[in-house]
C-alpha positions in Angstrom: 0.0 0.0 0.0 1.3 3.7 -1.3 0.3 5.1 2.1 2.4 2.6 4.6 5.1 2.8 2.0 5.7 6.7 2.7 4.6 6.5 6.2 7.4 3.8 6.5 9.7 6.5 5.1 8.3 8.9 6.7 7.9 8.7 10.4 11.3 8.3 11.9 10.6 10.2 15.3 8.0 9.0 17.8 5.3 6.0 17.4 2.7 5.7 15.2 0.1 2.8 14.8 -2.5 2.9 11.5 -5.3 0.5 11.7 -6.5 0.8 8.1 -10.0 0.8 6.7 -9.7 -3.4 6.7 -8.9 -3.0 9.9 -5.2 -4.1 9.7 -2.4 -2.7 12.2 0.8 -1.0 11.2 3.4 0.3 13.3 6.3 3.0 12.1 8.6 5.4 14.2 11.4 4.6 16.6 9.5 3.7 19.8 9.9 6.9 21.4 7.2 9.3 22.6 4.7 10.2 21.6 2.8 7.2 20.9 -0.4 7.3 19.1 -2.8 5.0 17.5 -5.0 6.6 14.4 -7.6 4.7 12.8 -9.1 5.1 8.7 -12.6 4.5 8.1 -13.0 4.8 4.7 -10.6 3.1 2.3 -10.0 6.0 -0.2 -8.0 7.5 2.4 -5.2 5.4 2.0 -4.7 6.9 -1.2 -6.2 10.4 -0.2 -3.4 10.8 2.4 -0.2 9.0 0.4 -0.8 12.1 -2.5 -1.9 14.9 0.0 -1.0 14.0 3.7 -1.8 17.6 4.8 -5.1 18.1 3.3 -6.6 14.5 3.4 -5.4 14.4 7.3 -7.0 17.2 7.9 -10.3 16.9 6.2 -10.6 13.2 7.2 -10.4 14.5 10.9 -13.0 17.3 10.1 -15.4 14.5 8.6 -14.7 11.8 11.2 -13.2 9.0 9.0 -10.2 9.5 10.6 -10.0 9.0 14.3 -7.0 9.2 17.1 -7.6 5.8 18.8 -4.8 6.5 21.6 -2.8 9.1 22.1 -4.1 13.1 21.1 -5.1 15.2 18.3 -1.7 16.8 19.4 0.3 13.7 19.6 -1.0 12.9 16.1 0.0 16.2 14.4 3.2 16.5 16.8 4.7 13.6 15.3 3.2 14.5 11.8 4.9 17.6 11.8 8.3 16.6 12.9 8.6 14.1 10.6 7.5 16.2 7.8 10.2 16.9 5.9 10.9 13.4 5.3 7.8 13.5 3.0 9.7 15.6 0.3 12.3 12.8 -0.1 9.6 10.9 -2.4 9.8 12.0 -6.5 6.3 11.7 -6.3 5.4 14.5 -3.5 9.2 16.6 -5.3 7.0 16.9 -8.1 4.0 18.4 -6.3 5.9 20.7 -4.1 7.6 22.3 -7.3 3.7 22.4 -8.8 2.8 24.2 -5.6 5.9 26.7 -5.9 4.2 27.5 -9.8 0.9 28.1 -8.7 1.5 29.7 -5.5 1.5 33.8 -7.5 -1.8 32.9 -8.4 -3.0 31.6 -5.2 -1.8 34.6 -3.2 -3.3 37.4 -6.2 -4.9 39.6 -3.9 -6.8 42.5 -5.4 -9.0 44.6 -3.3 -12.4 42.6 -4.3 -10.5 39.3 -3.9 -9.0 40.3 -0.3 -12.3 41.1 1.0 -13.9 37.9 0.5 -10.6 36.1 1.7 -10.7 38.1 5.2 -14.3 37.8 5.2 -13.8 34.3 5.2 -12.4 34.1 8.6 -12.6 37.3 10.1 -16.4 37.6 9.8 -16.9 34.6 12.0 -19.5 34.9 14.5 -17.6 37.1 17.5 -18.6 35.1 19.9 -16.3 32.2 18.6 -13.3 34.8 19.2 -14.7 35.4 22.5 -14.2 31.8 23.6 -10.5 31.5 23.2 -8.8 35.1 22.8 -8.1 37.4 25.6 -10.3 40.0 26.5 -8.9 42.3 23.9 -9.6 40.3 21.2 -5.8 40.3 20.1 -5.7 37.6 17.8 -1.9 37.4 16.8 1.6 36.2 18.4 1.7 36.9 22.4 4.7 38.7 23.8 6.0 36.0 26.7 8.2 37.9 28.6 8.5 35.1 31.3 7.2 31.3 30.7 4.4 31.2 33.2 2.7 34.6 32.0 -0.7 34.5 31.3 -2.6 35.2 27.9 -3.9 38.4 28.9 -0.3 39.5 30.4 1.6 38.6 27.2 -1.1 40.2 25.2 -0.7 43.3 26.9 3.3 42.9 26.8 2.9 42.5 23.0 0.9 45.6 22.7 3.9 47.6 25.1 6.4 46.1 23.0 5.5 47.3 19.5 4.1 50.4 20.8 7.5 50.9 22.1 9.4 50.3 18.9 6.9 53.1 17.2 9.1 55.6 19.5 5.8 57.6 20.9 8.2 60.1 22.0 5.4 62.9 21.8 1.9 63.1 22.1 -1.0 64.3 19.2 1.2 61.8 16.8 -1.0 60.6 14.3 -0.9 56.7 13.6 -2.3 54.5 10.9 -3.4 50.8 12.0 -3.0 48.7 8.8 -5.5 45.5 9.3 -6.6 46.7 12.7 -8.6 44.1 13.9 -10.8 44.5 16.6 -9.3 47.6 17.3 -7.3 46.8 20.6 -4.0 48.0 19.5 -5.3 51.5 18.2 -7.4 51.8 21.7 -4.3 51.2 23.2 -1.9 53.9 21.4 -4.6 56.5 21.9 -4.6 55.7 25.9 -1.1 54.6 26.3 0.6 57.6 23.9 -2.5 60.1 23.6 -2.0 59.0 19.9 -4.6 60.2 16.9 -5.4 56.7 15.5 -6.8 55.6 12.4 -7.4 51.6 11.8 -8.6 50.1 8.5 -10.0 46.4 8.2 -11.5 44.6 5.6 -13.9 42.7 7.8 -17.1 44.1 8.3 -17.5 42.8 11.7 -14.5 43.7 12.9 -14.8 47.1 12.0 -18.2 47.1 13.6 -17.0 46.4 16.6 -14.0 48.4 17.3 -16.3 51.6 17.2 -18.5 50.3 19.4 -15.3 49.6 21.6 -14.0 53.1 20.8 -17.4 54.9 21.4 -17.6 53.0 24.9 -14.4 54.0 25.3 -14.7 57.5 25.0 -12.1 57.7 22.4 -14.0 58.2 19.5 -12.4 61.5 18.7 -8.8 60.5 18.8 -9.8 56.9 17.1 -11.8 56.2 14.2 -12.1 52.8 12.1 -12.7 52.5 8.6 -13.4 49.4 6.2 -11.0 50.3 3.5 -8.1 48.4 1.9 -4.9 49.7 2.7 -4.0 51.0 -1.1 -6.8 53.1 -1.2 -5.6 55.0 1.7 -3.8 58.6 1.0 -3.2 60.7 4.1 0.1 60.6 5.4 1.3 59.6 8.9 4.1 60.2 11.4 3.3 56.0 12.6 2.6 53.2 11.1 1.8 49.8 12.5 0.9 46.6 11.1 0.2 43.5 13.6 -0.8 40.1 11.7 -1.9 41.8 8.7 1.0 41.1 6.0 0.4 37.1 6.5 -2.8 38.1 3.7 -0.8 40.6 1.5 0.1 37.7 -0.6 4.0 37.8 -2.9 2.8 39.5 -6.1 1.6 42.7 -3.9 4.5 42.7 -1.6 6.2 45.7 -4.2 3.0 47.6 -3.7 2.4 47.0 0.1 5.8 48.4 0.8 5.1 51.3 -2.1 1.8 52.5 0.0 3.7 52.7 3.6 6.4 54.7 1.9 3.7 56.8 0.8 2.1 57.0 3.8 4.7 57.5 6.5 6.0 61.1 7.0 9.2 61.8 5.8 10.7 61.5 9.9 8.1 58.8 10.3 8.6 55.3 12.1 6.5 52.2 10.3 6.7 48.5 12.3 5.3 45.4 10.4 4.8 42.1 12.4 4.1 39.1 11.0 4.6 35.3 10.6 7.3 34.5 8.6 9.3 31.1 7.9 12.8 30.5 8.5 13.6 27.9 5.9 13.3 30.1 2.5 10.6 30.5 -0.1 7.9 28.3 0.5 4.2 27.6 -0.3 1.0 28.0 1.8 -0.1 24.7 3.2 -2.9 23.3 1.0 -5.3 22.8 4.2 -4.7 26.1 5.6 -5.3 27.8 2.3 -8.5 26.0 1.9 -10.1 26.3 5.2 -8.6 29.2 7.5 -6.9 31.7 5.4 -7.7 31.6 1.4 -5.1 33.7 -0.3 -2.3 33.9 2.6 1.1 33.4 2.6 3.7 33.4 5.5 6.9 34.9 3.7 10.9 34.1 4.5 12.7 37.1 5.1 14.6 37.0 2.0 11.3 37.4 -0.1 10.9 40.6 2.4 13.8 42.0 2.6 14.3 43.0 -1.0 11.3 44.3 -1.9 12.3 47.0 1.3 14.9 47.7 0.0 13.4 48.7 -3.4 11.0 50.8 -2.2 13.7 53.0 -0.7 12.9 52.5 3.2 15.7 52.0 5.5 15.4 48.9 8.1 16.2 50.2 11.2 15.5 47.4 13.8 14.6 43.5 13.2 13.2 41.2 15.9 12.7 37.4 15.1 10.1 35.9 17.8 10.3 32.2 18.0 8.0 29.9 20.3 6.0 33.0 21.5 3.1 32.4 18.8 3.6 28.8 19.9 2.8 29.8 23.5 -0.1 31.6 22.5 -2.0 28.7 19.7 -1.4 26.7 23.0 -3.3 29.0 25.1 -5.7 30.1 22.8 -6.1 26.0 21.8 -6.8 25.3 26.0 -9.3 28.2 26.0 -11.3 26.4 23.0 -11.3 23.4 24.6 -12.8 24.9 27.6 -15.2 26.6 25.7 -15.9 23.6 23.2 -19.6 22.7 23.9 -20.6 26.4 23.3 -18.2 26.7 19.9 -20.1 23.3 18.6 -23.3 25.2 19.9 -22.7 28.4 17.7 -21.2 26.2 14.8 -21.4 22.1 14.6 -19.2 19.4 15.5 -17.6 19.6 12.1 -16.8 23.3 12.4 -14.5 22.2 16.1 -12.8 19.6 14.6 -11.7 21.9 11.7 -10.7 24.7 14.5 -9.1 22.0 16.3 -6.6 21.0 14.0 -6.1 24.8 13.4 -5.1 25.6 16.4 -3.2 22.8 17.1 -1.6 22.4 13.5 -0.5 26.0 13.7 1.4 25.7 17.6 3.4 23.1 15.9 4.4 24.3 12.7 5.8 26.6 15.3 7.8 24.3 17.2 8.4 21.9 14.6 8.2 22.9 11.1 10.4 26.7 11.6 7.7 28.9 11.8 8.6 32.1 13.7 7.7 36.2 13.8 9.3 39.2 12.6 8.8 42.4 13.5 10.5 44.8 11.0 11.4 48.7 12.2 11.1 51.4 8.8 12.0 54.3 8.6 12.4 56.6 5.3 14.9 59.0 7.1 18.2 57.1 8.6 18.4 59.2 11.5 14.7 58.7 11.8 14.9 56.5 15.5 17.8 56.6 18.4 21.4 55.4 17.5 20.7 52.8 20.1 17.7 50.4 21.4 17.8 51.7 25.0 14.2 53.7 23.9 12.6 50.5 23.5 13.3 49.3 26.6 13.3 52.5 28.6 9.7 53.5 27.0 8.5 49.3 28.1 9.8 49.8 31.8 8.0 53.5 32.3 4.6 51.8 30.8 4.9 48.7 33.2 5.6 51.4 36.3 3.1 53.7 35.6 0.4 50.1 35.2 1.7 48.9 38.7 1.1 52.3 40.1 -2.0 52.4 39.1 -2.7 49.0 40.6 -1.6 49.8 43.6 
């Protein structure tokens, strides 16, 4: 059988058991941990799987026909994804991995009609889903885990002080555009934290929706004000610019014009900070499961797909952070909050639905750990003397923020 052939080959690091569709046992890996027992119920799957493990996994466990026996969803896709690369060493899967790298401009063409309906996709969920596994800001991007036992809400808020911090907020009126703004958290907190004038653009209706309310209840909506715009139709020019888990849906072919428009936009003294996923391993292409289901159109980029487009549009890259296990951290807490929360999820979705944001979550944490998956946060500037000589700012403006939220604790 094609499928216990390339699982043979395949899984060289923990213990994995298939009981096939006949019913049949087979055992691969070295004996170490984790051990798990998965069991097919249908028998197109052997085939299904063997040509696209990532996709046929996934949907099989969506559907039910595929079923962890012993062991954990996480066991399952822990040892899936650590043994992953071994899959490329088959001609069969070199061939489909070089077909991915040809299609993958076409997936990731984004125009502004074609964005809209790929954020609406997942963005325009029902908010209470959000509300079962985010913190109570509704950040829904990479945690800042400043010490291993921080809470969700803590590194959340840490994240928020650590970005705001590398925008140098050095005096107060500064005017700051929010590129894919979310639910509006991160422009809420400028306008409190800095007395910033903050302007956040979405392409999700909901979202968009909801962080006036938030502003409004706030009583912020003077200094902060949301629109549902694409980011190239914007024109005004800003002294800040920020970007938090937006660039993930720019997509390659628009990277030239994504770094054209913040040029545009950013003052000439401006400061511009981009976070995002990235990979660590070079060019890639968007897993076929993840592009189907969660984010249509996405694409986490290497640096070295970044980098030159930067360069090109004449910015100068004044500070680069790479974040490693902290998104890891946070897919694990935001996974154990689902979990918690699972009975109301299936409630406001179906069974179906959890198993697909299931193997989300948990797919996600370990293409973290396992498959060199990591953030960046890139500093811009157009001017070179644009931030300090030195970092000390960032750290200095962090420590005055956490005094002044102790004080007021206290």
């Amino acid at each position: 059988m094609l499928l216990t052939t390339l699982l043979d080959r395949m899984v060289r690091s923990g213990s994995l058991t298939l009981i096939d569709a006949d019913g049949r046992q087979h055992r691969f890996g070295d004996g170490g941990a984790p051990h798990v027992t998965v069991r097919l119920h249908d028998r197109k799957l052997h085939l299904k799987i063997a040509l696209n493990p990532s996709l046929a996994a996934g949907e099989a466990y969506m559907d039910g026909t595929l079923t962890i026996e012993d062991g954990s969803l996480r066991d399952f896709i822990d040892i899936a994804t650590r043994n992953f690369n071994s899959v490329y060493e088959s001609p069969m899967h070199r061939v489909a991995r070089i077909a991915g790298f040809g299609a993958r401009l076409l997936q990731q063409y984004n125009p502004a009609d074609r964005s809209r309906k790929n954020v609406a996709h997942h963005y325009d969920l029902s908010g209470a889903l959000y509300d079962l596994f985010l913190d109570r800001d509704r950040q829904y991007s990479c945690a800042y885990f400043a010490q291993p036992d921080d809470s969700l809400e803590s590194a959340q808020l840490a994240k928020k002080l650590h970005i705001a911090a590398k925008l140098l907020l050095d005096k107060p009126n500064l005017t700051v555009l929010d590129i894919g703004c979310g639910w509006g958290g991160m422009a809420l907190y400028l306008a409190k934290a800095a007395k910033a004038d903050v302007t956040g653009i979405t392409l999700s209706t909901e979202q968009a929706k909801l962080a006036e309310s938030r502003a409004a209840n706030a009583g912020l909506a003077e200094t902060v004000r949301f629109k549902l715009q694409d980011y190239r139709a914007e024109t005004a020019q800003y002294d800040r610019i920020v970007s938090v888990g937006m660039f993930e849906h720019v997509g390659l072919p628009q990277f030239t014009t994504f770094f054209g428009k913040v040029r545009q936009l950013l003052k000439p003294d401006g400061v511009a900070l981009i976070h995002s996923i990235g990979r660590m391993d070079g060019p890639g292409i968007t897993d076929s499961w993840i592009r189907k289901y969660i984010f249509p159109g996405g694409y986490v980029p290497a640096l070295s797909e970044v980098l030159p487009v930067i360069e090109r549009a004449g910015l100068w890259v004044t500070d680069i952070e790479i974040l490693r296990l902290h998104y890891a951290e946070t897919l694990k807490a935001w996974h154990a909050n689902f979990i918690a929360n699972r009975a109301e999820a299936a409630r406001i979705y179906d069974e179906r639905f959890c198993r697909m944001w299931e193997f989300y979550l948990i797919g996600s944490e370990m293409a973290f750990r396992n498959m060199g998956q990591m953030v960046f946060q890139i500093q811009l500037t157009r001017e070179q003397t644009a931030v300090p000589l030195t970092r000390d700012y960032i750290f200095d403006w962090e420590r005055a923020q956490r005094d002044q939220i102790s004080a007021a604790a206290e």
